[in-house]
C-alpha positions in Angstrom: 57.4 20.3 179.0 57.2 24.1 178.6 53.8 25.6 178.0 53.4 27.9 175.1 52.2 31.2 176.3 48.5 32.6 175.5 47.8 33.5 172.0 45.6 36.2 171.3 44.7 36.0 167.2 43.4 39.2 165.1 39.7 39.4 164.3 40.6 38.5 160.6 42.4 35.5 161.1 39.6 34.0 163.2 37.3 35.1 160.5 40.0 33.2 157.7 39.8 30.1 159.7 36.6 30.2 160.6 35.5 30.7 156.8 38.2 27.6 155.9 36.2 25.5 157.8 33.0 26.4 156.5 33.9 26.0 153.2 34.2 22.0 154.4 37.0 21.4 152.0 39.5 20.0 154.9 38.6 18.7 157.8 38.7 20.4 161.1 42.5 18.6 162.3 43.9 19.1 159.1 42.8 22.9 159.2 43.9 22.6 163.0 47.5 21.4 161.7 47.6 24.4 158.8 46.8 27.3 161.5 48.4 25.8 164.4 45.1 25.3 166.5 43.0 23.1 168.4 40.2 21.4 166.4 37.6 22.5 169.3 38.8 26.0 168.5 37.9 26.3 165.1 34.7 24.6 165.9 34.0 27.6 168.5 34.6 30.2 165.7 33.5 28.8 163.3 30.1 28.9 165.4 30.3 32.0 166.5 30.4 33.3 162.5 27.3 31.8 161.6 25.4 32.7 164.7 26.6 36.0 163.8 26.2 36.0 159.8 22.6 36.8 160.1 23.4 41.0 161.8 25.8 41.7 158.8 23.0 41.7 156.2 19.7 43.0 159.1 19.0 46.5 158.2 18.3 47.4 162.1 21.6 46.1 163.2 23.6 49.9 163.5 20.8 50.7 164.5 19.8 48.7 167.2 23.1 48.7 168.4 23.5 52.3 168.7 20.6 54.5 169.8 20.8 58.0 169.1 21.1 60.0 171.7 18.7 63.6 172.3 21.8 66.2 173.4 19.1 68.6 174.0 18.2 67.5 177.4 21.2 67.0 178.9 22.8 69.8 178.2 19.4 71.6 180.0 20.3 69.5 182.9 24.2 70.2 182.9 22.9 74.1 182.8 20.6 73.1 185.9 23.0 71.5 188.0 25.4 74.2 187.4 23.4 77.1 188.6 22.7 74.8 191.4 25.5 74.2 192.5 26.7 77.9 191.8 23.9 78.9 194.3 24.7 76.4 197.1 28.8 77.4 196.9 27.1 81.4 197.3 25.3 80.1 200.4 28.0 77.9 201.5 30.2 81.2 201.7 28.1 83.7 202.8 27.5 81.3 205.6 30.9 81.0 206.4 31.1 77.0 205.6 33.4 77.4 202.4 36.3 79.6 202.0 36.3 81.8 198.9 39.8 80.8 197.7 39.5 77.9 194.7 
């Protein structure tokens, strides 16, 4: 027997089978025959939608996902570490340490 190799389905048709079987109007192994899956599988998905149904209508959900970020202070520390390290490669070659060739 040959083993089929790993299937890796789209977003959407997870979301199509996973809404088939929520609608309840096959049962899971006759919606596992129509797509081709394993019954366990659509049960999987089909979880994993309505654990996740309640972030597509929260109001907080962009945001709490993405925090926005102050630019202001990092670029004060890139500027910082810059003429830092500016300094220290002066040093290093008025010591003698670094060569002046880049």
């Amino acid at each position: 027997m040959t083993r089929r190799p790993r299937r890796n389905h789209s977003p959407a048709f997870k979301a199509k089978v996973a809404l088939a079987a929520i609608k309840g109007e096959q049962t899971l192994g006759e919606i596992a025959q129509q797509f081709d899956l394993h019954p366990n599988q659509i049960k999987q998905w089909k979880d994993q939608l309505l654990d996740g149904a309640c972030d597509v209508f929260g109001r907080n959900a962009k945001s709490a996902a993405a925090p926005e970020i102050d630019v202001k202070p990092l670029h004060a520390k890139i500027g910082e570490l810059t003429l830092e390290n500016d300094f220290l490669e002066g040093a290093l070659i008025k010591a003698g340490l670094l060569s002046a060739r880049k």
